[in-house]
C-alpha positions as CSV (number, residue, x, y, z in Angstrom):
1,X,0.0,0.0,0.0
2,X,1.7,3.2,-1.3
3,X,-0.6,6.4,0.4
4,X,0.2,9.8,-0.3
5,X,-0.6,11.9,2.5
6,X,-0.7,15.7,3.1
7,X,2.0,17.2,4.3
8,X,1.0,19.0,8.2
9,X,-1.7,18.6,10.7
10,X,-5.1,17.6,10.0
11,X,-7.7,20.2,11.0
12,X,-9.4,18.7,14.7
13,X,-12.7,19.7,12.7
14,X,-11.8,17.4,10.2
15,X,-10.9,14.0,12.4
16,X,-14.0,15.1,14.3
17,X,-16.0,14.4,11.2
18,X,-14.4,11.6,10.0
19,X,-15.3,9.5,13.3
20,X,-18.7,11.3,13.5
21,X,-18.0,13.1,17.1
22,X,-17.4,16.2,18.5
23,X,-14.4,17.9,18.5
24,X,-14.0,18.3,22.3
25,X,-14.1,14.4,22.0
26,X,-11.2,14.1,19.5
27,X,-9.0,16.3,21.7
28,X,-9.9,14.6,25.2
29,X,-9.0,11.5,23.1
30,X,-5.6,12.6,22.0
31,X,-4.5,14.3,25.6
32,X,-5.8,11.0,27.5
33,X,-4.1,8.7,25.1
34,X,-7.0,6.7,24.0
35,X,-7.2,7.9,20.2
36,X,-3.9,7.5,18.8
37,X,-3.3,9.7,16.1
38,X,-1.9,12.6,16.9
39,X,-0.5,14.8,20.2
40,X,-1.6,17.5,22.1
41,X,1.3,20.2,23.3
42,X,1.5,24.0,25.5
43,X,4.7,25.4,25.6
44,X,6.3,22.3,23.8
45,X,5.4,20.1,26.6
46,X,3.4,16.9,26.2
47,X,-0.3,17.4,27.5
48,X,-1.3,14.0,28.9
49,X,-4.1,14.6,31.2
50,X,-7.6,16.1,31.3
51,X,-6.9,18.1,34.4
52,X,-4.0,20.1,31.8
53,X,-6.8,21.0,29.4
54,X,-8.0,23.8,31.4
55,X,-7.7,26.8,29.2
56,X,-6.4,29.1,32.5
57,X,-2.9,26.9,31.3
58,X,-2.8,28.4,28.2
59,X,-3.4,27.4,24.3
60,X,-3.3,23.8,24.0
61,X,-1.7,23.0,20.0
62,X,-3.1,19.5,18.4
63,X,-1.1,17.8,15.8
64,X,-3.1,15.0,13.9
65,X,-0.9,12.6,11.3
66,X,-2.8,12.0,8.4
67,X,-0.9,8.5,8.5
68,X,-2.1,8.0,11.7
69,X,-6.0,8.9,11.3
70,X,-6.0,7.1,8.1
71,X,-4.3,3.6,9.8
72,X,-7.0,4.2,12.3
73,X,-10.0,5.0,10.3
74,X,-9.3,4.4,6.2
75,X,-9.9,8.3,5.7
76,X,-7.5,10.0,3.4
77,X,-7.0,13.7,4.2
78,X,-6.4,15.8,1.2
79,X,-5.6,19.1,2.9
80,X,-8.5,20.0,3.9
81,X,-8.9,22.8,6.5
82,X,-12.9,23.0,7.1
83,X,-15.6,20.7,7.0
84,X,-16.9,23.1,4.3
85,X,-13.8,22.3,2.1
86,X,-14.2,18.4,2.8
87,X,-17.8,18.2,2.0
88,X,-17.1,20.1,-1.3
89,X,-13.9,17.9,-1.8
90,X,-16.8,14.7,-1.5
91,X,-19.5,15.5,-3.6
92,X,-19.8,14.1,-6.6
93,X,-18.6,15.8,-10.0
């Protein structure tokens, strides 16, 4: 199997759609551990617990690899940055 994959982060919007939950989910899923495809980081440190999510920490960053989501869930991200752009990106021609 020979994927291309984007190059950079997919959009927490986007993995959010592609396993049909919120985005809150996806990022209490990354910080916690339990949904493997991506980190969460402050300050360049790992954030690995819930109780580091609160916002009075600072700006939490989120990296998703495209690899990652797609070994997990068959989607292939082709750059998209909204769900707008992906739901354009799917309709049929």
């Amino acid at each position: 199997m020979n994927e291309q994959f984007s190059i950079g982060s997919v959009p927490v919007c986007i993995a959010a759609r592609v396993y049909g939950r919120d985005a809150s989910w996806v990022r209490a899923g990354i910080v916690s551990g339990w949904l493997p495809i991506g980190k969460a980081t402050r300050d360049g440190k790992l954030v690995t617990t819930i109780e580091e999510m609160d916002s009075k920490y600072g700006r939490i960053n989120y990296y998703i690899s495209p690899k990652r989501l797609y070994e997990e869930t068959g989607y292939v991200w082709k750059g998209e940055k909204t769900v707008t752009e992906l739901e354009h990106s799917s309709a049929p021609a």
